[in-house]
N, C-alpha and C positions, 0 to 999 in steps of 0.2 A: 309261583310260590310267594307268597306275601312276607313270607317273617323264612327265618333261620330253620333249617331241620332241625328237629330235637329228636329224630327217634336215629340209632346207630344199632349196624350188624355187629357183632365182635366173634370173630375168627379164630382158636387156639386152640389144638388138643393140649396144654396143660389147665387142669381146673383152677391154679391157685392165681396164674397171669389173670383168665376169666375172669376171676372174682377180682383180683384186686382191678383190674379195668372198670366191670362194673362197677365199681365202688364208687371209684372218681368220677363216671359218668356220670352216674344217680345225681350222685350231687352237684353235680351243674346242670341237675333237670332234665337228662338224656330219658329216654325208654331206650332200653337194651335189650337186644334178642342176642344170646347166646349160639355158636356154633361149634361142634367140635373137631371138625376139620372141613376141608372145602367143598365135600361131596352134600356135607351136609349145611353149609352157607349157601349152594344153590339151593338145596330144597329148601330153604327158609324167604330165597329172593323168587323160586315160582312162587310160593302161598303169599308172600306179601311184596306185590309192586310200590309200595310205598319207601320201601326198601331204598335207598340209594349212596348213605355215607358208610363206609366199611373200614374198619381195623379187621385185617389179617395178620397174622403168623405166616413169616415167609417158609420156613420150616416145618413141616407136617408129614403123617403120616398119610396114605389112603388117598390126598390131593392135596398138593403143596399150593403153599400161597399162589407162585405162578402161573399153576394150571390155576389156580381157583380164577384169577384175575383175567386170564383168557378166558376162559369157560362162560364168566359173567358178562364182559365186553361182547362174547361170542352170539350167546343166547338170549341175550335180553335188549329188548329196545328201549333202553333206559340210561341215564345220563347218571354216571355215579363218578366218585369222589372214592379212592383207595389210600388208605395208611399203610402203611408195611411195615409191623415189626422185624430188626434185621439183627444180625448178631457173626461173629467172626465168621470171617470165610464167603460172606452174600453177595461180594462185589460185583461180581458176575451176573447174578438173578437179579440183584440191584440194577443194572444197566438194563440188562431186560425188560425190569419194572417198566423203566424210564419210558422206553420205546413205546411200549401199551399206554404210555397216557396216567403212569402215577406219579405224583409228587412231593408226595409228604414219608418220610423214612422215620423212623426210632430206634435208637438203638438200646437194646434190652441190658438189662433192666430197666424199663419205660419209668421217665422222671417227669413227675406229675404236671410241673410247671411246661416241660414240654411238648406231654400229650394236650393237654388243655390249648399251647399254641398251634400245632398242627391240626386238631379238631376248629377250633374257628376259622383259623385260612382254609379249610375244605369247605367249610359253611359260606363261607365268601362267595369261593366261588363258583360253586353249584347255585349262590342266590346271581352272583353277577349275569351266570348263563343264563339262567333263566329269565330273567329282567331281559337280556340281549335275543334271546328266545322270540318273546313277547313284543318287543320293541320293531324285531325284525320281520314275523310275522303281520303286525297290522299295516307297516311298509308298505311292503308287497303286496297285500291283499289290497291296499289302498288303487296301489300302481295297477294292477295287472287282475281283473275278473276271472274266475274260474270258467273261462271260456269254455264250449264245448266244440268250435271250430278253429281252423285256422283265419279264416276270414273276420267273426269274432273277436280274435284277439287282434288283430292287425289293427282293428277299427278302433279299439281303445288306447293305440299305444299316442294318442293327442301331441301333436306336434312332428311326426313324423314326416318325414318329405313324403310329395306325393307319389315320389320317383321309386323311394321307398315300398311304398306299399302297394303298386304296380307290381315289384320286382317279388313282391312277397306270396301277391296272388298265383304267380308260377305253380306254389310250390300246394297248393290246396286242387290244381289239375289233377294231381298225382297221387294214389294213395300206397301206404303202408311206405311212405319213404322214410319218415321220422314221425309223431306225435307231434302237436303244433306245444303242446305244453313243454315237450325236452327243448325245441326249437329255442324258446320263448325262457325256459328256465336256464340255460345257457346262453344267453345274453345278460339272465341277471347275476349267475356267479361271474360274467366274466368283469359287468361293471362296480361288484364286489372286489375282487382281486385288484383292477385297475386303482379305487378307491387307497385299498390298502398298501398298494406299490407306490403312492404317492403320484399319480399323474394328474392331469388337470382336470378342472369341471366338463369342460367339451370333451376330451375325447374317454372321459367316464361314459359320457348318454352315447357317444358315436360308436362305442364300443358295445355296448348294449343293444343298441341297432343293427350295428353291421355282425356281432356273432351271432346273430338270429339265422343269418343265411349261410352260419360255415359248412354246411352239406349240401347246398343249394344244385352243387354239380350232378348229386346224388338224380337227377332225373333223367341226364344222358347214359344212363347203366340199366342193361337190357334187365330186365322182370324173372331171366333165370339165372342172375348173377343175384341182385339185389333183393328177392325174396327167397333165396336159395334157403333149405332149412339147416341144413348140414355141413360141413364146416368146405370152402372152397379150394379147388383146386388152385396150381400155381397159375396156373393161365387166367382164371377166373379172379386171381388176386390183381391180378396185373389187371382186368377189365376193368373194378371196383377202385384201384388205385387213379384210375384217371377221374375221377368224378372232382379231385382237385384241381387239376386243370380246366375241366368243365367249369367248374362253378367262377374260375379265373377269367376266361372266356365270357363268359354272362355277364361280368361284372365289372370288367375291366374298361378302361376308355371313357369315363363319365367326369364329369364336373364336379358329380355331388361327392365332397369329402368320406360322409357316410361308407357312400359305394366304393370308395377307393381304399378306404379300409377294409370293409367288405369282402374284394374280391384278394387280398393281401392273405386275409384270412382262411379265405377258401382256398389258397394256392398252397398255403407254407403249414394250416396247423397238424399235419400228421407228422410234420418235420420232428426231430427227435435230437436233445441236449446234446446226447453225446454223439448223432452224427449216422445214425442206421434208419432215420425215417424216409421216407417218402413228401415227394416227386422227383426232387433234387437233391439230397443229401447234403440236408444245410446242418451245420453245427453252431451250438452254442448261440453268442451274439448276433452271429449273422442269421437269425431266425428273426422276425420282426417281434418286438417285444408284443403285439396286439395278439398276433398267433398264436405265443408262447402262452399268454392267459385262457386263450381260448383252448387249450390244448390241455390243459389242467380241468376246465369247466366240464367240457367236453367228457375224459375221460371218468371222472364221478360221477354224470349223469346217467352217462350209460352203462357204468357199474349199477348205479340205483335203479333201473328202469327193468322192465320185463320185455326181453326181445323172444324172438320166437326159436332162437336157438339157446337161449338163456335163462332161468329165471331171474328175478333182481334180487341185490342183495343187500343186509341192511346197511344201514350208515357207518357202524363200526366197523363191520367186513369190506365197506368200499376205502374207508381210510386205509385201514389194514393193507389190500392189496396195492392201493398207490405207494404208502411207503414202504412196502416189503417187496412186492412183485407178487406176480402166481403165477409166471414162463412167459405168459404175452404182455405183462406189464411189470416197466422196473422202472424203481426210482431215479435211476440215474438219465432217464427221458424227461424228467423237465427241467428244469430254471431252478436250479437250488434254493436260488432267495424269494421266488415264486411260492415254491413246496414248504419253506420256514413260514411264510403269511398262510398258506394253505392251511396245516398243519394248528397253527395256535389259532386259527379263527375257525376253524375246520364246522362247528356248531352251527357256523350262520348259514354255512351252505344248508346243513339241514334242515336249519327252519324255512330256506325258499323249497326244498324239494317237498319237504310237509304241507305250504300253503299252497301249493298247486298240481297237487297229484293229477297223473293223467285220467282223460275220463275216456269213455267209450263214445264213438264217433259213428 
């Protein structure tokens, strides 16, 4: 997006809020599409994708602002900016707001001066993401080819140890154990995270390297455990559980830095914050902080991806489920101040998982 949105939804069954919204809009040069409650702000966001700065009415009939603001996060693969008009008694659906990703509130009677502030800081920063969007797209697209193999991409990751990419051709022996592009896009959110946690320039790229192989063990797990379609038995969980040991095995005992982070990875990242993951039942601190990013990377991607007992699912529904849970996933599994960088950069994961969808092998 080059310039500021100028077109805005407005949300309200009262017609006189409507109009005096519209009013103010108009003239700061807005286009305004009219809704008269939420049911009808989604049919206005299917007919028009261009659609994406919103003032709603937290209060409504037929769908209230909160279901409106689910509904739209829910259904649409589209990056929006929500207002919420609020008014005695909302403090509750207000927190709620909060959780979904809004951040601009008014309290009714909406005062000109500070609808006009709240409409520009959405402007911000729906321009900021976007720019970060773009910025992080040509990145990666720079970095890493829309490879069609695993062996392909191994080839372009330049500078890579040779021990490295030895260790990497394992894994293209094997098929349907992971996509080389999850492999590969899971090295880049992990060296994302690292960036944002403040660690150094080395063990940023070494982290990027060595999460490439955090499933690596995945090849000593029999072909009717690990292509099983259907959800496994206890005994079969327990098979599938060792592939971190395995991949610790493979990995372990080497010189190269890379690899000893690597195999750090492939032992600890199932481990779990609060102390119920797997191999060892490590909590908290004592999980290697490398692990712990990868264990965040990790769980997004495979949110996003289409496995064969899965479909994928979008970028809002994977935020959604890391920080709410859905029974197999709960927030209180990773690194709090991991999930806080996760969470406010949440966008950049999606422009890596958009410049390298997987492709057919």
């Amino acid at each position: 997006m080059a310039e500021f949105e100028h077109r805005i939804l407005v949300v309200d069954d009262e017609p006189v809020i409507r109009k005096l919204l519209t009013r103010v809009l108009e003239r700061a040069n807005f286009e305004v599409v009219q809704a008269v409650d939420g049911l009808d702000g989604i049919e206005h966001l299917q007919k028009d994708a261009g659609l994406r700065l919103v003032i709603s009415d937290l209060r409504m009939p037929n769908c209230g602002g909160l279901d409106f603001v689910r509904r739209a996060i829910g259904e649409f693969r589209r990056d929006f900016e929500f207002i919420l008009l609020t008014g005695d008694g909302d403090k509750s659906d207000a927190i709620d707001a909060l959780r979904l990703g809004v951040r601009e509130f008014l309290d009714k009677p909406v005062d000109r001066a500070d609808l006009e502030a709240a409409v520009q800081k959405a402007q911000e920063r729906l321009l900021e993401r976007d720019r970060e969007h773009e910025r992080v797209r040509k990145l990666e697209l720079e970095n890493v080819s829309k490879a069609k193999t695993l062996d392909d991409i191994t080839r372009k990751l330049g500078g890579a140890e040779q021990e490295m990419i030895d260790r990497l051709s394992l894994i293209s022996q094997y098929r349907d154990i992971e996509t080389a592009e999850h492999c590969v896009r899971v090295g880049l959110y992990s060296q994302l995270l690292a960036d944002m946690a403040g660690l150094d320039t080395q063990t940023q790229r070494s982290i990027r390297l060595a999460g490439i192989l955090h499933d690596i063990g995945k090849v000593g797990v029999p072909d009717s455990v690990l292509l099983k379609e259907g959800p496994l038995t206890d005994a079969e969980f327990e098979v599938m559980q060792r592939h971190t040991e395995i991949g610790f095995s493979m990995l372990n005992a080497s010189d190269n830095p890379v690899l000893d982070q690597a195999a750090q990875i492939a032992r600890y990242h199932h481990e779990k914050w609060e102390g119920t993951g797997y191999c060892n039942g490590l909590s908290g601190a004592d999980i290697p902080m490398v692990a712990r990013i990868v264990s965040i990377a990790d769980v997004y991607d495979a949110l996003r991806s289409s496995r064969r007992y899965k479909p994928p699912f979008s970028h809002r529904e994977a935020v959604d489920i890391i920080t709410k849970g859905d029974g197999r996933t709960t927030p209180d599994m990773f690194d709090p101040k991991l999930m806080s960088l996760f969470l406010e950069h949440n966008q950049r994961f999606e422009s890596i998982f958009d410049s390298m969808p997987d492709q057919m092998v």
